[in-house]
N, C-alpha and C positions, 0 to 999 in steps of 0.2 A: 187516252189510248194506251193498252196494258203492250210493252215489247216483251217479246221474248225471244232469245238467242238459242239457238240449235247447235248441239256438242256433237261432233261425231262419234261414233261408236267404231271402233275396227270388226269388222266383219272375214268370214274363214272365206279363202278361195275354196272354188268347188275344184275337187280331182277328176281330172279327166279320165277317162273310161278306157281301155285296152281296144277299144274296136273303134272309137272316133276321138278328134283330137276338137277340145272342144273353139269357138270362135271366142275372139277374145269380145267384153261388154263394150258397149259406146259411151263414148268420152261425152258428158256435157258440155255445151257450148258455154263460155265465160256470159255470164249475166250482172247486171246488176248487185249491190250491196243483198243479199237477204234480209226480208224482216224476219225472225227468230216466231217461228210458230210453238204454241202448247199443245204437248201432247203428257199421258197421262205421268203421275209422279211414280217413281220405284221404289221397291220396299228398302229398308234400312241396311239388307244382306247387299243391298246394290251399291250402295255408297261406296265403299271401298274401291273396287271397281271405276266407279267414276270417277274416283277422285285422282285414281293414281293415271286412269287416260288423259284427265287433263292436263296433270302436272307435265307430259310426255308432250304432250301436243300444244303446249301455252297458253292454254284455256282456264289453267285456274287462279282465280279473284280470291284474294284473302284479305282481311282488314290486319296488313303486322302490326300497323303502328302505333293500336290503342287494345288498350284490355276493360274487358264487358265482362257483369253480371249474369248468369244464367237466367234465363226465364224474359231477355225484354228480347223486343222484335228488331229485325235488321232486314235491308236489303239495297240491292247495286241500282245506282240508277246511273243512265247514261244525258249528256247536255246534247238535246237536238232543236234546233231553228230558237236558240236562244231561254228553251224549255228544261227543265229539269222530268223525264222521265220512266217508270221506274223499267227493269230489264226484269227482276227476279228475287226475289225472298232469300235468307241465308238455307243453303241445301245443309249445311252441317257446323257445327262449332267443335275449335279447338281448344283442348288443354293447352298452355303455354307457360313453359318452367322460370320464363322470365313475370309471368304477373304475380299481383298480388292473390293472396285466399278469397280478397272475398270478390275481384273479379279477375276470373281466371280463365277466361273462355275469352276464343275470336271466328266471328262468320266467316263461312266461306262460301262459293259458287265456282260450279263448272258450264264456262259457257265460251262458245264461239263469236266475239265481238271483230267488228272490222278496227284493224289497226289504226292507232290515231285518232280515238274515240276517245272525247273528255267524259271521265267517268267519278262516282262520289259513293259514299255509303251513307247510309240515312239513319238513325237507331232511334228507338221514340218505344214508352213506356205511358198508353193511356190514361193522360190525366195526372202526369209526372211530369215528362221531360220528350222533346223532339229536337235530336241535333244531328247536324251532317259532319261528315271527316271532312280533310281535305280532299283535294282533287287530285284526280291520277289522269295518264295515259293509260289505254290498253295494250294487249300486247301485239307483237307479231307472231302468229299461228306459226307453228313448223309443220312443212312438209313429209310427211312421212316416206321414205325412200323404199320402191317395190323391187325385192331382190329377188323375187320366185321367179319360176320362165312362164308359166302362164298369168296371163293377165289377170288382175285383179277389179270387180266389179267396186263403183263406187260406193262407199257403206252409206246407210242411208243415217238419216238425222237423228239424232234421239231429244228428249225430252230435259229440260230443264226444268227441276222438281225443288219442292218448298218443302222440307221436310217439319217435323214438330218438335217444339223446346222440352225434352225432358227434363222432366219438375225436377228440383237437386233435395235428393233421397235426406231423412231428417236423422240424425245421430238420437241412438239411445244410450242412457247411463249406465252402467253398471257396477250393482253394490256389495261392499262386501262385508258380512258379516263377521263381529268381534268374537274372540272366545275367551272364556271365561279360565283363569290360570285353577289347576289342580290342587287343592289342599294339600298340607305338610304332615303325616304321621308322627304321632310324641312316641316316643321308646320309653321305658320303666328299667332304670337302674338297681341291683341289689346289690349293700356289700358285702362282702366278704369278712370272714372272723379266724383272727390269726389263733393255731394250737398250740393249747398248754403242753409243757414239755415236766414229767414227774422227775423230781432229784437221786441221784444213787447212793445206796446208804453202805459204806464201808466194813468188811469183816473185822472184829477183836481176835487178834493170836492169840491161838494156844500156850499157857505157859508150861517149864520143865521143870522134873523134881531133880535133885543131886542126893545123891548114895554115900555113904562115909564109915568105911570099915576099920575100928582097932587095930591094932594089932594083937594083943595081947587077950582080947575079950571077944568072945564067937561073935562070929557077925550078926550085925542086925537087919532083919528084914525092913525096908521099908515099905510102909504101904502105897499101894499102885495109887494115884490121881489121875482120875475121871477127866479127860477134855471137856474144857466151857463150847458148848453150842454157840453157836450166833444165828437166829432166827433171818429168814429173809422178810423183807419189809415190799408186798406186793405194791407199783405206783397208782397212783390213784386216776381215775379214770377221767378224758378232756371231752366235756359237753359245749356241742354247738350251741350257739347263742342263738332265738329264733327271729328271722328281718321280717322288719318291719316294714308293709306292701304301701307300693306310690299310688297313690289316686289321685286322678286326673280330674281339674279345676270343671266346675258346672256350666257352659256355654251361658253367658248375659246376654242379654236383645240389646244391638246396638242403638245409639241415638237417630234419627230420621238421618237419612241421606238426602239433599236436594242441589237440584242447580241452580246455581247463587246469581246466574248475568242479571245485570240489571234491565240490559236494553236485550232486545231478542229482535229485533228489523237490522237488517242490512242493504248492501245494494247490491243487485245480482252481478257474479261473478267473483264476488269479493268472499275474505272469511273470516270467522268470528273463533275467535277463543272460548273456549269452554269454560265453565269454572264450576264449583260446586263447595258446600259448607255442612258442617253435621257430618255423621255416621263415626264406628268407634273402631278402633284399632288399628294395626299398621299395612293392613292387607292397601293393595293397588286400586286405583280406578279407575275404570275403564269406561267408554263409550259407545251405544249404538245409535245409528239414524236409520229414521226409513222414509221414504221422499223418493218420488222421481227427478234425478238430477240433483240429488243431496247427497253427500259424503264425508267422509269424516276420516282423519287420521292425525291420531294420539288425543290432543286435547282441543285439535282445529278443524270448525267444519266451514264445509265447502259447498258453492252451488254453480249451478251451469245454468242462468236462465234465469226467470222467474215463476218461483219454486216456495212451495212450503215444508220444513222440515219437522220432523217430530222426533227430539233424541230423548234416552234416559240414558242414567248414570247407575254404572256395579262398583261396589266398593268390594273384595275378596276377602274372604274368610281367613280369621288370625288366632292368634293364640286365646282362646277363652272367647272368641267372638264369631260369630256366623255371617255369612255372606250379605250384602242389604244391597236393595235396588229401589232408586229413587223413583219421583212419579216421574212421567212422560214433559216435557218442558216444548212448548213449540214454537219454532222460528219462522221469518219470512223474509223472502229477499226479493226487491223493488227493484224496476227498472229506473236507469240514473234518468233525469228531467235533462232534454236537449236543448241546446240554447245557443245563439249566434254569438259570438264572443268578442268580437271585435270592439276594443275600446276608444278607438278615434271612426267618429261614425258622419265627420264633414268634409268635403274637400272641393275644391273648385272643379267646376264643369269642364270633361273631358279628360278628368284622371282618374284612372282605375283604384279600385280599391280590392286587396284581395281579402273573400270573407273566410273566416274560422269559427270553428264553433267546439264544445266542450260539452259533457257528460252522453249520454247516450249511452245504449248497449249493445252486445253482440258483435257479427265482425257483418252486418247489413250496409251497405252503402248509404253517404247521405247527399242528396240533393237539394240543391235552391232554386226557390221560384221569389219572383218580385211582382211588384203590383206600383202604377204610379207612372205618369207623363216622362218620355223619352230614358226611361231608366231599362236598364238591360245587366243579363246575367249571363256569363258562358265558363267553356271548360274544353280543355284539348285532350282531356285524361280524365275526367273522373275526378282526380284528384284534387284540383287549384282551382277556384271557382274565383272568379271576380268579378263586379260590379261596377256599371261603369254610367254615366248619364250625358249627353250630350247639350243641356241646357239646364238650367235652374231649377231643380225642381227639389222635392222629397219624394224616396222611395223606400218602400214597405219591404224587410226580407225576408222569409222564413225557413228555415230546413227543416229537409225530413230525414229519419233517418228507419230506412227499409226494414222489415223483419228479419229474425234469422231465426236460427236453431233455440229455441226457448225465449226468444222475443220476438215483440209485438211492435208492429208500425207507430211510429210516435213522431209528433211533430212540435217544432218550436214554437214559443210565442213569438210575434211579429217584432221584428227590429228596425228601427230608423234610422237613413241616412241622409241627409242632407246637403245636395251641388248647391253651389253659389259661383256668381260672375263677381269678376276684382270689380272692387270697387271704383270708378275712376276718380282718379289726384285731382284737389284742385288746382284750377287752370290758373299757368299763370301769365297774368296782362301788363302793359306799360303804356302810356300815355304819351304825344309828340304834339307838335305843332306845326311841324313839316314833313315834307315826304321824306327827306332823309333820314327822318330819325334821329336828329340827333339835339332838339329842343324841346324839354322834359316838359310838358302841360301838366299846370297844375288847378286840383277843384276850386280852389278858394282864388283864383283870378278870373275877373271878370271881362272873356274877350270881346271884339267887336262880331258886330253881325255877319254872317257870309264866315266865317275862319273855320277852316277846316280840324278838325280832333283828330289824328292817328292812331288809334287803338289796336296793338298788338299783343295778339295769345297768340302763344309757344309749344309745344308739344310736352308734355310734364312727362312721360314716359321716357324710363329712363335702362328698361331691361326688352336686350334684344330681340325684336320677334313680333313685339307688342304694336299693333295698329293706335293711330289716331285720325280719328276724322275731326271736318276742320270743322270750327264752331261759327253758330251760326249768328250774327249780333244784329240786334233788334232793338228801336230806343220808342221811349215815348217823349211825349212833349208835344206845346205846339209849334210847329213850324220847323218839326226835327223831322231829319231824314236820316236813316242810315244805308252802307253800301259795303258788301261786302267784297273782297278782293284778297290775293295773297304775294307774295314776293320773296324769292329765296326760301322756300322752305316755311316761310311766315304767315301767319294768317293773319287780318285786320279790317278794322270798319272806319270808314270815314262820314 
């Protein structure tokens, strides 16, 4: 039988009219608990709404105390005549800044339960996992207080609605393209030529004549002398030297550029160092990828998922050498292999074992299932999974670990663990001759007929807690009888 709870809805009074004062509505007579009818579900724009009349009126159910996955199913069920069942499907899930990323949502419902209702949550992922929370009480409903002067008609029921899991939106990469550095310009230097400087060539003085007259004998003329010339000496003229033009070196073809890795697989999420060998000159090198969910920065690439990348390598153009670009090199990156990790895989019956596991990808949740006589697996979180068997046996475990953003559902191979029960001690016995106990019988004496043997076993356990049941003594021969009996704690056969 499906229950469903009915949430009230506040409803407007109606305004009374200027010409009549209207009659106020009839009170319902107190009835029975309500069974919660279905009526039809509201659109997404409604939810708000609902949610916030509940939280007012103490109708709304939330799961605080565990954080969920997006996409698995939830719903409230209530315990009636010793039954578990269910009230209503999760109407909505919360983000919650205390869980983890990868579960990060919690159900919720708005509904009208009678107080004092043992109530559960259920969560189950077909053909995964079916578990329930703990158990709650419901709440007590508040009264809403009518403070207008005309009566208010009672609001009528509304519907308790199942809403749908919006699938969680998939992240794209985005990449970004490398650029290639600008060439360097060579300049042509010319030098210069220092000028000749011509010598200055000095004038020769004019010399004088002297005159010398007798006294006695008419004077003599002397003849006038002609001044020496001194020619000027024009300098001689400073011719530039003609320079000599620079010419710039012939561009060589560099040797092959390539990328040197030896290995090209990785594991996704992880990143790989670049390397490369060959090409000529001092220019830089640089990298591009192209790949969905492939990247690169400086000499290290990177991937989100499992991905194939396709990088080449530019070496930059140098003195006397031109630019060269290597061929295309292509990488892949694997999901890691998930595996149950647990290195003590025996323990005796009725102790937990909690399991762990290692590799895997993405931030997907991982679940265990078991297979195998009285073995069991649970979890209060999601998180801490343990193992537990009630009797002897071996059980099979495996995890899975979900999909995510660029991976793929992957599951472990099978792990074995092994209960065992103690072994029980040998028992230990002592021999009499009388009921007191205190004359030791021995094998190699030979008694008469009719004498009684007193055969006492002891309890061997020796750590608290531990049961002994008492043993059961059985003889053969002819004309032997045995009898069992205890005394103080002791057990023995006569």
């Amino acid at each position: 039988m499906k229950v469903v709870s009915t949430t009230p809805k506040p409803s407007v009074s109606p305004t009374p009219s200027p010409s009549a004062t209207p009659s106020p509505s009839a009170t319902p007579s107190p009835s029975a608990t309500p069974s919660p009818s279905a009526t039809p579900s509201p659109s997404a724009t409604d939810l708000p709404a609902i949610r916030a009349a509940a939280l007012a009126n103490n109708t709304f159910y939330a799961d605080r105390g565990n954080c969920h996955s997006r996409g698995i199913n939830a719903e409230l069920q209530a315990l009636e005549a010793g039954n578990w069942k269910r009230l209503a499907g999760a109407m909505g899930w919360e983000d919650s800044n205390s869980c983890p990323v990868a579960q990060p949502v919690q159900p919720w419902v708005a509904m009208d339960i009678p107080a004092g209702t043992t109530l559960r949550w259920r969560f189950w992922l077909t053909g995964v996992f079916d578990l329930n929370s703990a158990t709650f009480m419901s709440l007590t409903k508040k009264v809403q207080a009518n403070t207008a002067a005309t009566p208010v008609a009672t609001p009528p029921a509304s519907a308790t609605v199942r809403p749908s899991v919006t699938p969680t939106p998939t992240a794209t990469a985005t990449i970004r393209p490398s650029v290639a550095p600008t060439p360097t310009a060579t300049a042509t230097i010319r030098p210069s030529v220092a000028p000749t400087i011509a010598p200055t060539i000095a004038a020769t003085p004019t010399p004088s004549a002297t005159v010398t007259r007798p006294p006695t004998v008419a004077p003599t003329v002397a003849p006038t002398v002609a001044p020496t010339v001194v020619p000027t000496v024009a300098p001689t003229p400073t011719v530039a030297p003609t320079a000599t033009p620079t010419i710039a070196p012939t561009p060589k073809s560099q040797s092959p550029l390539l990328i040197s890795n030896a290995v090209l697989t990785g594991t996704a999420g992880s990143t790989i160092t670049l390397t490369t060998s060959g090409g000529s000159g001092t220019g830089a090198v640089t990298f591009a990828v192209t790949g969905v969910g492939c990247s690169v920065n400086g000499s290290l690439l990177g991937s989100i998922g499992v991905v194939t990348c396709v990088v080449t390598a530019t070496k930059a153009a140098s003195l006397g050498q031109p630019p060269s670009v290597s061929a295309p090199a292509t990488f892949t990156f694997g999901q890691q292999a998930l595996l149950v990790s647990n290195t003590v895989r025996r323990a005796r019956a009725g102790t937990a074992i909690t399991l762990t596991f290692s590799g895997g990808s993405g931030t997907g949740s991982v679940y265990y299932s078991v297979t195998g006589a009285n073995c069991n697996v649970s979890t209060s979180d999601y998180k801490l999974w343990t193992l537990i068997a009630g009797d002897a046996t071996t059980c099979s475990v495996t995890a899975k670990n979900n999909a995510a953003v660029g991976y793929v559902t992957t599951t472990s191979a099978p792990a074995i663990f092994e209960f065992f029960k103690q072994d029980l001690p040998q028992l230990v016995t002592r021999s009499y001759t009388d009921v007191s106990l205190t004359k030791v019988a021995s094998t190699s004496t030979l008694y008469p007929v009719g004498t009684r043997i007193y055969i006492v076993a002891e309890s061997p356990y020796s750590t608290p807690g531990d049961s002994f049941k008492p043993p059961i003594f059985t003889v053969t021969g002819t004309n032997c009888t045995a009898q069992n009996s205890s005394s103080s704690g002791q057990y023995y056969g006569i």
